[in-house]
PyMOL CGO cylinders between C-alpha atoms (Angstrom):
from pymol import cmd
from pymol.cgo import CYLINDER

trace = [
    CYLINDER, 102.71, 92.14, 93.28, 105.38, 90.94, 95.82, 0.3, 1, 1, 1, 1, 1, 1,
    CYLINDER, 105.38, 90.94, 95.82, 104.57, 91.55, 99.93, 0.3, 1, 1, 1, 1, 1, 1,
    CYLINDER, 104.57, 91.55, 99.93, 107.75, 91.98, 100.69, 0.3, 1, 1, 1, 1, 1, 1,
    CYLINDER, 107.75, 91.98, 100.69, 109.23, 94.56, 102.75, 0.3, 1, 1, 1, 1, 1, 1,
    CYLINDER, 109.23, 94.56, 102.75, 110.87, 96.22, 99.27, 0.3, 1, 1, 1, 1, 1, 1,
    CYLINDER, 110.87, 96.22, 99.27, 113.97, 97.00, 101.72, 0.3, 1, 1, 1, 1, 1, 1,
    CYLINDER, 113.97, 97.00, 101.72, 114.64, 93.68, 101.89, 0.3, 1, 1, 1, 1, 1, 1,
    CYLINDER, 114.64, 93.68, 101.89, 116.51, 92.69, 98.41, 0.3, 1, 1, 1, 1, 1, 1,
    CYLINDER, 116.51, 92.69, 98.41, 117.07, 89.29, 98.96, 0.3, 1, 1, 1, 1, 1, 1,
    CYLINDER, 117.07, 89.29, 98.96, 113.51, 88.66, 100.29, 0.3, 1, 1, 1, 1, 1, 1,
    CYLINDER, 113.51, 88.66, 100.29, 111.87, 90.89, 97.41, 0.3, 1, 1, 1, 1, 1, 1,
    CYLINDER, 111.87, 90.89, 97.41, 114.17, 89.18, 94.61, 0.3, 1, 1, 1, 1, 1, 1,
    CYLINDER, 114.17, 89.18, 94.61, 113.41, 85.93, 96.04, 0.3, 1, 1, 1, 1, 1, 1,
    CYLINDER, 113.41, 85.93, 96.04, 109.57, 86.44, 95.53, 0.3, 1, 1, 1, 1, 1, 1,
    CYLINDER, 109.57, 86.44, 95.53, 110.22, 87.64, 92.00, 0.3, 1, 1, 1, 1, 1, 1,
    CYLINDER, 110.22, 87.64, 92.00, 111.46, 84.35, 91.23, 0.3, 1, 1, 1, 1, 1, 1,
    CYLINDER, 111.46, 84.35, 91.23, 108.85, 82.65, 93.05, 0.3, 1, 1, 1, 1, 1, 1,
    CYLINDER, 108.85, 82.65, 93.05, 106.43, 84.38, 90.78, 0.3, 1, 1, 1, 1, 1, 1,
    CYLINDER, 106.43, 84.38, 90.78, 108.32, 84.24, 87.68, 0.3, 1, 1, 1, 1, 1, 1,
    CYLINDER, 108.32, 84.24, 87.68, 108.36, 79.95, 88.40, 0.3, 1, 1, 1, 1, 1, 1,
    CYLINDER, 108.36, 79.95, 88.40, 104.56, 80.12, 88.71, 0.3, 1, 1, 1, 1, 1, 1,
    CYLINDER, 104.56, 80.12, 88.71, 104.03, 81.80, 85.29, 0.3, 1, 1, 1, 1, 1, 1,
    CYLINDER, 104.03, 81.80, 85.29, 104.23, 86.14, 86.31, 0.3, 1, 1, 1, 1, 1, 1,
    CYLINDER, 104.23, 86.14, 86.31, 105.55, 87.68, 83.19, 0.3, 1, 1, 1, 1, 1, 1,
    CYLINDER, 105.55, 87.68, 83.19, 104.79, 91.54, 85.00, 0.3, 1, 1, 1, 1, 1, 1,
    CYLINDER, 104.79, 91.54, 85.00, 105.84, 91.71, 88.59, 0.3, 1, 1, 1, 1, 1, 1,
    CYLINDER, 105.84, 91.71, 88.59, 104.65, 94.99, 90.60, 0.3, 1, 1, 1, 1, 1, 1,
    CYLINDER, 104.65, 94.99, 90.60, 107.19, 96.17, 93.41, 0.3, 1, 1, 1, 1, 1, 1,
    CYLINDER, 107.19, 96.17, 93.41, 105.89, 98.78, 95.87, 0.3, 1, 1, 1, 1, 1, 1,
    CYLINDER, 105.89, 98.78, 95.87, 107.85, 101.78, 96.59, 0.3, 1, 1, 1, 1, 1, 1,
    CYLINDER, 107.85, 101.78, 96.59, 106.31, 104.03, 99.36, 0.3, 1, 1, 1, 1, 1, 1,
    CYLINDER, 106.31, 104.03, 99.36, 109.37, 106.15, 99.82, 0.3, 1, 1, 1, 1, 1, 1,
    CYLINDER, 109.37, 106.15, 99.82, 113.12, 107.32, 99.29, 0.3, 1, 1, 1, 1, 1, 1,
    CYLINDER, 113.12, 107.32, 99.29, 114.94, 104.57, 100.53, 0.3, 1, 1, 1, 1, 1, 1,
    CYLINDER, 114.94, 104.57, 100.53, 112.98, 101.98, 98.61, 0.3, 1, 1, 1, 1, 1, 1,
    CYLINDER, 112.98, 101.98, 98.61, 113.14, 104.12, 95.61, 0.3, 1, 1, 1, 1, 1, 1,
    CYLINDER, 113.14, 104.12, 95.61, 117.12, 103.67, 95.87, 0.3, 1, 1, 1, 1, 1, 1,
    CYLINDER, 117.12, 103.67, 95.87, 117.25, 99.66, 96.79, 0.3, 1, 1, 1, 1, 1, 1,
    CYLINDER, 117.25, 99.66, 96.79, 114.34, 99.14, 94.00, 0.3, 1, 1, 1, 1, 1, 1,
    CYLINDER, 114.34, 99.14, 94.00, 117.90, 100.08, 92.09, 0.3, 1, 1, 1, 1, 1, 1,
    CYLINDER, 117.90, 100.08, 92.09, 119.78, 96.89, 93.58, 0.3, 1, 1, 1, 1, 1, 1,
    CYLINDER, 119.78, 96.89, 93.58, 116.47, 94.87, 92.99, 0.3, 1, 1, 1, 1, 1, 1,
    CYLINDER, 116.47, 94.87, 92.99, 116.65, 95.52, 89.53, 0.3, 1, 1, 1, 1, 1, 1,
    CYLINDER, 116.65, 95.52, 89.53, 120.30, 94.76, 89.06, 0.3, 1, 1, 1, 1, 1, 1,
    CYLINDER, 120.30, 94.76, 89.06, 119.74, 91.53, 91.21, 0.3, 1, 1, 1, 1, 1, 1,
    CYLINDER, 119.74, 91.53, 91.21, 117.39, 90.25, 89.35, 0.3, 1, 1, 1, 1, 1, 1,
    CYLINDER, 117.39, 90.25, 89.35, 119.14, 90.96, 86.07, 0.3, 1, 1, 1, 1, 1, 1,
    CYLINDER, 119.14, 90.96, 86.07, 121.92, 89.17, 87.51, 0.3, 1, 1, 1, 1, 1, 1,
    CYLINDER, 121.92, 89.17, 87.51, 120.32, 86.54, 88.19, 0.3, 1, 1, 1, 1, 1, 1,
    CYLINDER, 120.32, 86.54, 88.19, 118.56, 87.04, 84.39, 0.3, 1, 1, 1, 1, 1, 1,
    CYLINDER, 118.56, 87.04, 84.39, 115.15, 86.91, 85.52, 0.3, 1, 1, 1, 1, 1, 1,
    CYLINDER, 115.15, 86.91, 85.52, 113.04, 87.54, 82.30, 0.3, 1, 1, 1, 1, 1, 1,
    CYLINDER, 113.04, 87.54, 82.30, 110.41, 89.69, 83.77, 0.3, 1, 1, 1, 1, 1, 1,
    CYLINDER, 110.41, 89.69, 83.77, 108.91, 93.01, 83.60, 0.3, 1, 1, 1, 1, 1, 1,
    CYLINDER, 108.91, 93.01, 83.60, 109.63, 94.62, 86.99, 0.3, 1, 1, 1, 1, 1, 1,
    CYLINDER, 109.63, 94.62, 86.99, 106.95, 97.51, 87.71, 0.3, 1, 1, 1, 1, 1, 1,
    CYLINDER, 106.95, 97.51, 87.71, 106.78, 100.11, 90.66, 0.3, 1, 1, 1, 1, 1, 1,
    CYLINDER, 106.78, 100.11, 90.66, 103.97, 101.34, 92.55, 0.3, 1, 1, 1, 1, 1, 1,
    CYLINDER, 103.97, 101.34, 92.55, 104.63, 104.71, 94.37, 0.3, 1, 1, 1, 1, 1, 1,
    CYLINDER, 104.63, 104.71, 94.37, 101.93, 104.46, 97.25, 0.3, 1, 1, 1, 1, 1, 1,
    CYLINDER, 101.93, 104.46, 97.25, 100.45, 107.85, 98.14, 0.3, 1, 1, 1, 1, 1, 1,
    CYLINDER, 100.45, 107.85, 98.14, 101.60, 109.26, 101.99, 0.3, 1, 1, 1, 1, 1, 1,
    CYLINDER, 101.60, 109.26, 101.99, 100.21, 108.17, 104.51, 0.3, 1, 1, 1, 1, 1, 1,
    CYLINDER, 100.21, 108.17, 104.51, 98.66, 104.71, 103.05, 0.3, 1, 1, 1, 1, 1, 1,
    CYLINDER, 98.66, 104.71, 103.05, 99.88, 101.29, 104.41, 0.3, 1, 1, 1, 1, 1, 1,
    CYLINDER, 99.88, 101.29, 104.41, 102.72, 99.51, 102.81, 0.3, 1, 1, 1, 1, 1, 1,
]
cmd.load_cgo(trace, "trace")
């Protein structure tokens, strides 16, 4: 799971490929609320830019929990 603040695209892509280098084949991307919801959408066409190879998963965190 990246620990990136999933507003951050560069940051967040950048992690993906950290953990697709160290052997991730599923990466989990938390999305706690509208606006990462819609940039989750440039993550994914980043990284398939890019042509990461790797299952991108998202984790919609219940209100009110930390992110």
């Amino acid at each position: 799971m990246t620990n990136t603040n999933t507003l951050d695209v560069a940051a967040t892509v950048a992690q993906i490929q950290q953990l697709k280098k160290a052997g991730a084949d599923i990466v989990r991307v938390s999305v706690p609320d509208m606006d990462a919801a819609e940039t989750f959408g440039q993550i994914k066409s980043w990284s398939m830019y890019r042509s990461l190879p790797i299952s991108i998963l998202t984790t919609k965190l219940p209100y009110g929990s930390p992110s």
